[in-house]
C-alpha positions as CSV (number, residue, x, y, z in Angstrom):
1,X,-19.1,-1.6,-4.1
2,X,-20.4,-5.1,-6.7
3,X,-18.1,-5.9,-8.4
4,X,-19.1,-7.2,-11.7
5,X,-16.4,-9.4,-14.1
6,X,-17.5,-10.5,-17.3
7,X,-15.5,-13.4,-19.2
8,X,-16.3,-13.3,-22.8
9,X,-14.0,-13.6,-26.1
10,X,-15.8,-10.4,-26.8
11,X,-14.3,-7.8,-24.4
12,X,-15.2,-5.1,-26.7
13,X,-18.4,-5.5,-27.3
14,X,-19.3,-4.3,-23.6
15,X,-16.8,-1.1,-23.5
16,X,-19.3,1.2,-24.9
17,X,-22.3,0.0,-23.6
18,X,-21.7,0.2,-20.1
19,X,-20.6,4.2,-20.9
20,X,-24.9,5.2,-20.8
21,X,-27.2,6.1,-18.5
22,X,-27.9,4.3,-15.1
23,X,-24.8,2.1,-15.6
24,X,-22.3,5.1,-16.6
25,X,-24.1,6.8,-13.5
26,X,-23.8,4.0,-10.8
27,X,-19.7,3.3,-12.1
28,X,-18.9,7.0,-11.9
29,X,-20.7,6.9,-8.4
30,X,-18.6,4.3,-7.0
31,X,-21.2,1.8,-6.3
32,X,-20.3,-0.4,-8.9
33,X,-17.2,-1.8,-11.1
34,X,-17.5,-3.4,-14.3
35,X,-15.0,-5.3,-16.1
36,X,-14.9,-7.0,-18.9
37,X,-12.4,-10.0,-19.6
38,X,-10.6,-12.0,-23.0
39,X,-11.2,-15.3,-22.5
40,X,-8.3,-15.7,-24.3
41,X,-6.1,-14.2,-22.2
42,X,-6.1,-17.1,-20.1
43,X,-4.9,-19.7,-22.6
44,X,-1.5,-21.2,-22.7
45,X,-0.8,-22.3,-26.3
46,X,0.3,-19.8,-29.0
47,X,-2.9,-19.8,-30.7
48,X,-5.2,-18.5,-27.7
49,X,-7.3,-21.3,-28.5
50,X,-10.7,-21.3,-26.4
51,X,-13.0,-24.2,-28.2
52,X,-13.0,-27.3,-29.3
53,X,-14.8,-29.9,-31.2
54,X,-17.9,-32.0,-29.2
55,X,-16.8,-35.2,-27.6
56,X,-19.4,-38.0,-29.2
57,X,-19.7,-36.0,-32.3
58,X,-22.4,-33.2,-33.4
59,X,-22.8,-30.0,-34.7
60,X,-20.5,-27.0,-33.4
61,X,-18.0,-26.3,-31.2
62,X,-17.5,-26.0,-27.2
63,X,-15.7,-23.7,-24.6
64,X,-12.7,-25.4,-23.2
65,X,-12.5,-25.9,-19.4
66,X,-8.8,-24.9,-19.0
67,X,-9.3,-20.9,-19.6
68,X,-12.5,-20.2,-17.7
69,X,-10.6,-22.0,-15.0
70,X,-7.7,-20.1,-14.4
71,X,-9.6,-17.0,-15.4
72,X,-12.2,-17.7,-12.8
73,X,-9.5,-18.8,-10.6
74,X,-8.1,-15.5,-11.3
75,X,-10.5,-13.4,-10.6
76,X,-12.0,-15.1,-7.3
77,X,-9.4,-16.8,-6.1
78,X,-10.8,-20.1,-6.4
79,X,-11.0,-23.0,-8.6
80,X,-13.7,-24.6,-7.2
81,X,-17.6,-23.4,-6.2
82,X,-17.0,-24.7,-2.5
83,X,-13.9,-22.5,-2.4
84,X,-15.4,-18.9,-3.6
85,X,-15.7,-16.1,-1.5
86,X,-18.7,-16.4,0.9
87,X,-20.0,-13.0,-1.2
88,X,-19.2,-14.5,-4.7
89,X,-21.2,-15.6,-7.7
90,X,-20.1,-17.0,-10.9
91,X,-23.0,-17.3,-13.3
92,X,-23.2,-19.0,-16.5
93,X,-25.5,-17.0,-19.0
94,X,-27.6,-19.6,-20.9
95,X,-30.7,-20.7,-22.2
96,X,-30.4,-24.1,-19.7
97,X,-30.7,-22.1,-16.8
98,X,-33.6,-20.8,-15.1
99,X,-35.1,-17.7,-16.0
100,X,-34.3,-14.0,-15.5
101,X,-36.6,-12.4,-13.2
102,X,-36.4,-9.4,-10.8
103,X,-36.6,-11.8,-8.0
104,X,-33.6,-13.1,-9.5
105,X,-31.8,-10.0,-10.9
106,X,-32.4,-8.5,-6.3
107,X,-30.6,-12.4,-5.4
108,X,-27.4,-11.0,-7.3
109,X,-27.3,-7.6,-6.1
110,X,-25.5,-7.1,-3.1
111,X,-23.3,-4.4,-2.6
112,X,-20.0,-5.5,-1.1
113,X,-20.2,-8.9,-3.5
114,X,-18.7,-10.2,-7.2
115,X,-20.9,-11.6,-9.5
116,X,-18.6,-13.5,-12.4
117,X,-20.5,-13.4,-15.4
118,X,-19.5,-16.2,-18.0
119,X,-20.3,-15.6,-21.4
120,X,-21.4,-19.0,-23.4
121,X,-20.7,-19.2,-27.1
122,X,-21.3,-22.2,-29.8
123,X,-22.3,-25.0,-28.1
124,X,-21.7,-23.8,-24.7
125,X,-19.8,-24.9,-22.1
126,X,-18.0,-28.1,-21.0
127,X,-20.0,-29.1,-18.4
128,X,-17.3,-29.6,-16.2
129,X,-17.7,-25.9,-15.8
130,X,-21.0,-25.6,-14.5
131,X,-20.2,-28.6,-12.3
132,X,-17.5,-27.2,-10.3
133,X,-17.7,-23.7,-10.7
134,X,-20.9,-22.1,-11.6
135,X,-22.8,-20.8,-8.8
136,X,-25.9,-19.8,-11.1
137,X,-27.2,-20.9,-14.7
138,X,-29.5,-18.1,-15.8
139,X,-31.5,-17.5,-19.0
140,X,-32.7,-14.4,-20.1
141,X,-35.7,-15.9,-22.0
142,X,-36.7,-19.1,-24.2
143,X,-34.9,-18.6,-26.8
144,X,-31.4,-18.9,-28.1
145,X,-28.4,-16.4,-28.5
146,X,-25.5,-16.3,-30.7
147,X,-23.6,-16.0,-27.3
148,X,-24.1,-14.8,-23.8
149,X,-22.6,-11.5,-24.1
150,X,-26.2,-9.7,-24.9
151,X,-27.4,-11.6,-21.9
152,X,-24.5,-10.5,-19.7
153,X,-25.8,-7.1,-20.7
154,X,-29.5,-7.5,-19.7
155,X,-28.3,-8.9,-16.2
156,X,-26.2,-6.5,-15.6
157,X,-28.4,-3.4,-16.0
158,X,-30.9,-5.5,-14.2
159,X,-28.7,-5.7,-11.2
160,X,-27.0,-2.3,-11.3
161,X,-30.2,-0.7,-11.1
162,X,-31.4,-2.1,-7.7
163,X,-28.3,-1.2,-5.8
164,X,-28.3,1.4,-3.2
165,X,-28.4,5.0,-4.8
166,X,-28.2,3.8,-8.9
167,X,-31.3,5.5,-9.5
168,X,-32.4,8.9,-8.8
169,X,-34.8,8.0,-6.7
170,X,-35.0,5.3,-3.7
171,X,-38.9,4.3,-4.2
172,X,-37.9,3.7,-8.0
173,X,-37.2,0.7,-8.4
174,X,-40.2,-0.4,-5.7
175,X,-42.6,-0.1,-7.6
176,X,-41.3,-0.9,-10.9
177,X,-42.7,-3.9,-12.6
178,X,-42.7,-7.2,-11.3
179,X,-41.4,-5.9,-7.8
180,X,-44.9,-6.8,-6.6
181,X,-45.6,-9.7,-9.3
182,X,-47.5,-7.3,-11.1
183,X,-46.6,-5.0,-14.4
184,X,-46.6,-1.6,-13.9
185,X,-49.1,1.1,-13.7
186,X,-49.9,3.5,-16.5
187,X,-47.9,5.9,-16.8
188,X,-49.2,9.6,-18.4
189,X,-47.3,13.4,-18.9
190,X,-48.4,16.6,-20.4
191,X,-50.3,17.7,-22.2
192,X,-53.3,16.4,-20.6
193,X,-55.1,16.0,-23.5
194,X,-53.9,14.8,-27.0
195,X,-55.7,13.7,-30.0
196,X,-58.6,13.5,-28.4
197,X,-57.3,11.0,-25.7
198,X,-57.2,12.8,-22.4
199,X,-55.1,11.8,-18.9
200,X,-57.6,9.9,-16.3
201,X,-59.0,12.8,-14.6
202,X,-57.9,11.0,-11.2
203,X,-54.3,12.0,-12.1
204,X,-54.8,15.3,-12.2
205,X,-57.1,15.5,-8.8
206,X,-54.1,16.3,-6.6
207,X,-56.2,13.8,-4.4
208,X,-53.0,11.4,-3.5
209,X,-55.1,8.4,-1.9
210,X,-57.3,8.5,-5.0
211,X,-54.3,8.4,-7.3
212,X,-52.7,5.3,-5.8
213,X,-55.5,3.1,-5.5
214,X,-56.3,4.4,-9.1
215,X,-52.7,2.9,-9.9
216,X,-53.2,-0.6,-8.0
217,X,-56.3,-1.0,-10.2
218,X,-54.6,-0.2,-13.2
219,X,-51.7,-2.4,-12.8
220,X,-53.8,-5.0,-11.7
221,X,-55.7,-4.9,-14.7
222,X,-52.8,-4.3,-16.9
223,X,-51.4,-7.8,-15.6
224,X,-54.3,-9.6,-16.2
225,X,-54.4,-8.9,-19.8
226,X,-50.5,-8.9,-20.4
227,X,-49.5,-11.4,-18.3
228,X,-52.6,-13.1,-16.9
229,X,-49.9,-16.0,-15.8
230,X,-48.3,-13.4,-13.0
231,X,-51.5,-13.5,-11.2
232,X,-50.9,-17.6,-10.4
């Protein structure tokens, strides 16, 4: 089983979401367990303080070391990166690291593993963090967040979905998009003809070698004008 932990001053915000569809599926199916963690449950003074103002001055405010310490700490059983598990990630979700990709999302899923997810807000993080603990700095696109928990999301369903027996089928997630560095194929259902726009009569052939090199081409030339940069 993955084992996913997700350290965030947000717990609730993930308690629903993970209760749909593939995610829901994959949990009630044992191959994965997803937790979500308060930040603030590992602080120490009365307030549950987890920020702080910017050495050198600026705008905002920034995660404290202490309580993603002892809460990674906690849930790994190491303080430092040269200490995890030999099967453990702990990932930083911001728009410093590199970027989300399904190369990326098939890295982090591993049955038998952890994957730490920690949740940025304000600023971000002291650094100090991604120094001595962070395993992985990932970014779910070029643009900035409120705060990593919508991230943590994304990454997560990205993950779940390419373990062992999360989908309903095992070819599924083979020839999604990007598993070949190409988007997908078309994709058409009944009826065969509406408004005037009818299914590509190879679909409908029965004629099976026809119908996949019909789909290469397709995605091929789907990539080239959605994302002419995949071809590189």
């Amino acid at each position: 089983m993955l084992r996913i932990d997700i350290i965030t001053i947000f717990p609730e915000f993930f308690r629903d979401v993970i209760d749909f569809g593939i995610v829901k599926r994959a949990r009630a199916a044992g191959i994965v367990e997803i937790t979500a963690h308060d930040l603030r449950g590992w602080t120490t003074d009365k307030h549950h303080i987890v920020d702080d103002r910017p050495f050198g001055g600026g705008d905002g405010m920034v995660l404290k070391p202490e309580p993603i310490f002892a809460g990674v700490e906690a849930l790994t059983g190491a303080g430092r990166r040269e200490d995890l598990p030999p099967q453990t990630r702990v990932v930083l979700l911001s728009p410093q690291g590199r970027v989300l990709t399904q190369a990326v999302a098939r890295e982090l899923a591993q049955p038998e593993s952890q994957v730490v997810l920690l949740c940025g807000r304000y600023e971000g993080v002291d650094e100090r963090v991604v120094e001595a603990l962070v395993t992985d700095e990932i970014s779910i696109g070029d643009y900035v967040l409120s705060g990593g928990e919508a991230a943590a999301l994304v990454l997560t369903d990205a993950i779940v979905r390419l373990l062992p027996g999360a989908l309903g089928s095992e070819t599924s997630a083979v020839f999604e998009s990007f598993s070949e560095s190409l988007l997908d194929c078309p994709h058409y259902t009944r009826p065969p003809e509406f408004r005037g726009m009818r299914v590509p009569d190879v679909l409908l052939s029965g004629n099976h070698a026809e119908i996949e090199r019909w789909r290469k081409d397709a995605a091929l030339l789907k990539t080239r004008r959605n994302r002419p940069d995949l071809l590189k």
